[in-house]
Structure formats: structure tokens, C-alpha cells
C-alpha positions as CSV (number, residue, x, y, z in Angstrom):
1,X,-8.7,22.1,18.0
2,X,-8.9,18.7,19.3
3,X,-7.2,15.9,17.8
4,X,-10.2,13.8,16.5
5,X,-9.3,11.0,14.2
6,X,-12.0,8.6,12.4
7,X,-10.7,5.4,11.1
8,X,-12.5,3.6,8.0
9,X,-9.7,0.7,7.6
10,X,-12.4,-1.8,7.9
11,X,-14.1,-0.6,5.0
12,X,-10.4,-0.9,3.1
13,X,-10.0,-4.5,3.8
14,X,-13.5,-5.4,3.4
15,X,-13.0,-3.7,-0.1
16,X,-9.6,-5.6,-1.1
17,X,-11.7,-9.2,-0.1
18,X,-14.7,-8.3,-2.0
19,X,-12.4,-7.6,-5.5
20,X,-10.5,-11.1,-4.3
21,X,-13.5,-12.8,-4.3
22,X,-14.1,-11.2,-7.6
23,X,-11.3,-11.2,-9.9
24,X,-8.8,-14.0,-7.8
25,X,-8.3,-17.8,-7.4
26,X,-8.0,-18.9,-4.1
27,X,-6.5,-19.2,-1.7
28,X,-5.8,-15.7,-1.2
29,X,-2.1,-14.8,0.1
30,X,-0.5,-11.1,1.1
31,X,2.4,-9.9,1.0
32,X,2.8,-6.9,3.1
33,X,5.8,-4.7,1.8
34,X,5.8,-2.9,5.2
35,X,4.4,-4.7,8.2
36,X,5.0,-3.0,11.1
37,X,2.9,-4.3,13.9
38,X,0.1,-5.3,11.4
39,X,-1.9,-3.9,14.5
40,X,-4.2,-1.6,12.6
41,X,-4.1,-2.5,8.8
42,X,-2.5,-5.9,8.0
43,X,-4.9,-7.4,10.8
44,X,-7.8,-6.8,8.6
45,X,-6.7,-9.6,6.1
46,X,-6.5,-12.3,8.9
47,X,-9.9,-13.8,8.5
48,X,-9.8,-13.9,4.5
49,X,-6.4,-15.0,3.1
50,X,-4.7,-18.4,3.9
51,X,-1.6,-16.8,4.7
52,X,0.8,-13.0,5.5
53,X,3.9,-12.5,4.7
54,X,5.0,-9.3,6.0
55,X,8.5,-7.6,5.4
56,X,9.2,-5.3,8.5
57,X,13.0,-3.6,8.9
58,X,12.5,-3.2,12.6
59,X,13.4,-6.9,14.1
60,X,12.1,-5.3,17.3
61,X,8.2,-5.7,15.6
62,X,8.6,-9.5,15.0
63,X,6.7,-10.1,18.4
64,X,3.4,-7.9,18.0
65,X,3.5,-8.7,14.3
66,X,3.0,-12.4,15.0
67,X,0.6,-12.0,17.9
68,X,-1.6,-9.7,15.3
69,X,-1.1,-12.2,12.1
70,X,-2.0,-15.9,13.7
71,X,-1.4,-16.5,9.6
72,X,1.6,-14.1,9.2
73,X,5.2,-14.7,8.6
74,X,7.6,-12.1,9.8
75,X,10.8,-11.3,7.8
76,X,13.2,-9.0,8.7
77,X,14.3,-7.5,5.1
78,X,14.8,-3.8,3.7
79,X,11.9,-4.1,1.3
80,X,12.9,-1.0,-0.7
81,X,16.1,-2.1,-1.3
82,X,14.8,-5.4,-2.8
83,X,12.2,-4.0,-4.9
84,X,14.8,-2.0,-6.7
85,X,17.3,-4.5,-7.0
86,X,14.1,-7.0,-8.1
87,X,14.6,-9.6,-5.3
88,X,10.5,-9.8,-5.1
89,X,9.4,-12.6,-7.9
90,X,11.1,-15.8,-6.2
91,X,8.8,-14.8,-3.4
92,X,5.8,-14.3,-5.2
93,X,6.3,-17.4,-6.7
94,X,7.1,-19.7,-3.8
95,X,4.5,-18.0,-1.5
96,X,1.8,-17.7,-4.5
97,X,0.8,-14.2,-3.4
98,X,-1.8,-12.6,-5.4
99,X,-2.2,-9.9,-3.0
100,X,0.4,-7.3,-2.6
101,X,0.1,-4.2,-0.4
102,X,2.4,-1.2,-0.1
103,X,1.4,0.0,3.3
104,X,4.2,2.5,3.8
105,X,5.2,5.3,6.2
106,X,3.0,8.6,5.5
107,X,5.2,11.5,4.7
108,X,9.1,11.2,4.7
109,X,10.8,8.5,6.1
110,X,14.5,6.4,5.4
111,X,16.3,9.6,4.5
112,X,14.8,10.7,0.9
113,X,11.8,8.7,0.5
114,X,8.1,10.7,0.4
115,X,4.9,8.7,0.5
116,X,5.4,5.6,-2.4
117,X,6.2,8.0,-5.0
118,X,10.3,6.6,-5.8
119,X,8.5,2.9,-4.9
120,X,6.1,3.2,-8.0
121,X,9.2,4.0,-10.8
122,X,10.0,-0.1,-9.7
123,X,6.3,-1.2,-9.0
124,X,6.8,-3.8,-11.7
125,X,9.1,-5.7,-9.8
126,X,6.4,-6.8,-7.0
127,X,4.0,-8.2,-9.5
128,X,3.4,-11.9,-9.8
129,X,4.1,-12.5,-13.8
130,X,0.9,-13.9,-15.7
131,X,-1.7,-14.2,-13.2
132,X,-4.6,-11.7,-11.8
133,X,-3.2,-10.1,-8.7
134,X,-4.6,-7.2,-6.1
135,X,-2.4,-4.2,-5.6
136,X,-2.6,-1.9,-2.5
137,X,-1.5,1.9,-2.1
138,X,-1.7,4.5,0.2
139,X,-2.9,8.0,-1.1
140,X,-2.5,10.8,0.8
141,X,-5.4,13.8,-0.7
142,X,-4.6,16.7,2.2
143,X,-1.9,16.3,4.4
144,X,-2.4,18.0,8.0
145,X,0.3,20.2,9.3
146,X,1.7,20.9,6.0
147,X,3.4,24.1,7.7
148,X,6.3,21.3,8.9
149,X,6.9,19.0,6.1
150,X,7.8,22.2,3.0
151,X,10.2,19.4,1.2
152,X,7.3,16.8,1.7
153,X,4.6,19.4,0.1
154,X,6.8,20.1,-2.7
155,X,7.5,16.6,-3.8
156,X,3.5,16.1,-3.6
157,X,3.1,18.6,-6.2
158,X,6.2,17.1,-8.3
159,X,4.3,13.9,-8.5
160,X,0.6,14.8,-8.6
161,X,1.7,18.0,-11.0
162,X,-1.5,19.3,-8.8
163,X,-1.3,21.6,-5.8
164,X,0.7,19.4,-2.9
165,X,-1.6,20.6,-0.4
166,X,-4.8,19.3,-1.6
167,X,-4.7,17.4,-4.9
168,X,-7.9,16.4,-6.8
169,X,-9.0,12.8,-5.8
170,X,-10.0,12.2,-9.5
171,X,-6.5,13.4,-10.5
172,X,-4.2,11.3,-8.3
173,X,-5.8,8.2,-8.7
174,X,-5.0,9.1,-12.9
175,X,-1.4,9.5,-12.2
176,X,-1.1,6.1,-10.2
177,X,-2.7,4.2,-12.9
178,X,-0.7,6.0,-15.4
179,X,2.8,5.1,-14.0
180,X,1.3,1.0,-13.4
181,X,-0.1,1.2,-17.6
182,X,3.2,2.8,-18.2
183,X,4.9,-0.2,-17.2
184,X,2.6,-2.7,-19.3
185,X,0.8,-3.9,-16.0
186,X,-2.9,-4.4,-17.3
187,X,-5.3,-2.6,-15.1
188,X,-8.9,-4.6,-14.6
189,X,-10.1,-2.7,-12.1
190,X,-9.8,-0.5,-9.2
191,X,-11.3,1.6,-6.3
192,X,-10.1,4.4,-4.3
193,X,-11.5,4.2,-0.5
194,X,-11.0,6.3,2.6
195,X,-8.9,4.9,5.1
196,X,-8.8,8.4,7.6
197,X,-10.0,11.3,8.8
198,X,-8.7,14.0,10.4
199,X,-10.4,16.7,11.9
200,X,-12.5,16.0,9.4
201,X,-11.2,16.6,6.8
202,X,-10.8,13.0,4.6
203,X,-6.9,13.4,4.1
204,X,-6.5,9.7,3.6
205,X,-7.3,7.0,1.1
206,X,-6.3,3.5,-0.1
207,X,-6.3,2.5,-4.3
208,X,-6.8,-1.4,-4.7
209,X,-5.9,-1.8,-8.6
210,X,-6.5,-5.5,-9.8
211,X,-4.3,-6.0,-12.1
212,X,-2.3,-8.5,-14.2
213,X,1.7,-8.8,-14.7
């Protein structure tokens, strides 16, 4: 079967400005938890937010990262380790981000770490205290090629407590906003949108949750 991908990250980013515009003061400022390139995603917030501040481990990235972000600054930082050790708020402050976006690594990736699910126990920690913020996950619905990732598939259903296959869209969305109200974050709103297709089948999606530290 051919390899046919459809893209709808437009429709993301359109959707994160639209609940800015909405619920947040300007100017609007991101912080981008894992920036890669920014080539596909963390472009997209170029023309609406004053500036990017994008933590990327790979020092090698700094170059295509600030090509992509004309706005962006590029730090070279393990961004898991400082969410669990809470190293995020000075940032928040100085930088006055009220937009925070968890674009991480589908699958497994750093050893032991599937999709966000470990990232969420600390989610806290990347909130700006007393103000309205946006927050950005991925959500994975149907992986593809679950055949070679068995350890990823069974963490899936761990965390969903819903078949790690295929979990109900409904369903997982509930679980994420769960774990953010179980950690006294105030939930205003939020919307889950497709970000991907593959083959057809809508495997992909992206939760914006306004919420309020």
C-alpha cells in the first residue's frame, strides 16, 4: 500500500491562534518544549506570536531552527530533565510565555519515554502561575505499524486504560484533562484537532487546553 500521508498542521496552528485571540493578552509568546527544526509545526506560530523559544537537545538543529523561526530563540537544554526537576517557571516568567507546546517524539524515544505520558505526571511545572495560558499536546488515536512497537502498544493501553491500538477519541482527550484537573490546573477550554493522516486512517491529533496555573 502506498505510503500516503495528509498533513492538517495548518489547521492546528490556526486553531491555537484563534483560542489566543480568545482567551490571552498579547503579545503572544511560545515555548516549544521540543523544537527540532521547527520546520513543520513550530513554523506555524511565526506570523502570530511576538516571539519562540524553542528547547531542542540536538545542538546540531540550532541552524535550521533559526532559519524556520525568524522570531525563535534556540536553546540547547534537556527539556525533560528540567521539567522534572522544575527548572521551567524562571523562564516562563522572564520570557512571559502564555503558550506552551509539548511537541514531542511520536512513540518511544530517550530510552523509556512513550508519547508524553511520564511528561504529564510533572505538567504542572511548565505552567505560568496566575495567568491564562495555552497548552499543546500531541495525541496519538491509532498508531501504524503497531506489529513493531509491542512495549509502545502496551504502555498506550496503561495510560488510555482503552485498547492501545485504537483508543476512543472522546476517551483520551478525558484522561488528559483528568491528569491537568488532577493537578489543580483550571481547564477553560479546549479542542482536539487532527494534525495527520495516514493511509487514511486519522492516527493523529493535537489537544490545545486553555488553561490557568
Amino acid at each position: 500500500m502506498m505510503n500516503v500521508r495528509e498533513s492538517y498542521v495548518r489547521e492546528c496552528t490556526e486553531t491555537v491562534h484563534m483560542l489566543a485571540k480568545e482567551y490571552l493578552t498579547s503579545p503572544f509568546n511560545v515555548l516549544e518544549m521540543f523544537a527540532g527544526s521547527g520546520s513543520i509545526y513550530t513554523k506555524g506560530f511565526v506570523d502570530f506570536s511576538e516571539k519562540i523559544i524553542g528547547y531542542e537537545l540536538n545542538k546540531e538543529l540550532q541552524a535550521a531552527f533559526e532559519q524556520n523561526i525568524t522570531n525563535g530563540q534556540f536553546i540547547q537544554a534537556n527539556s525533560i530533565e528540567k521539567l522534572m526537576n522544575d527548572e521551567f517557571q524562571r523562564d516562563l516568567i522572564d520570557s512571559n510565555i502564555n503558550i506552551i507546546s509539548i511537541d514531542n517524539p511520536l512513540g518511544q524515544y530517550n530510552g523509556d519515554f512513550f508519547e508524553n505520558f511520564q511528561i504529564m505526571d510533572h505538567i504542572k511545572n511548565v505552567i505560568p502561575l496566575n495567568q491564562k495560558s495555552i497548552l499543546c499536546l500531541n495525541l496519538v488515536k491509532t498508531p501504524y505499524h503497531p506489529e513493531r512497537h509491542g512495549e509502545w502498544i502496551n504502555r498506550r493501553s496503561e495510560f488510555f486504560r482503552d485498547n492501545g491500538l485504537n483508543v476512543n477519541l472522546d476517551a483520551a482527550v478525558n484522561t488528559y484533562i483528568s491528569l491537568l484537573e488532577l493537578q489543580e490546573i483550571k481547564i477553560l477550554d479546549y479542542r482536539a484537532v487532527l494534525r495527520e493522516k495516514h493511509e487514511g486512517i486519522d492516527y493523529y491529533y493535537m489537544l490545545f487546553v486553555v488553561v490557568e496555573g
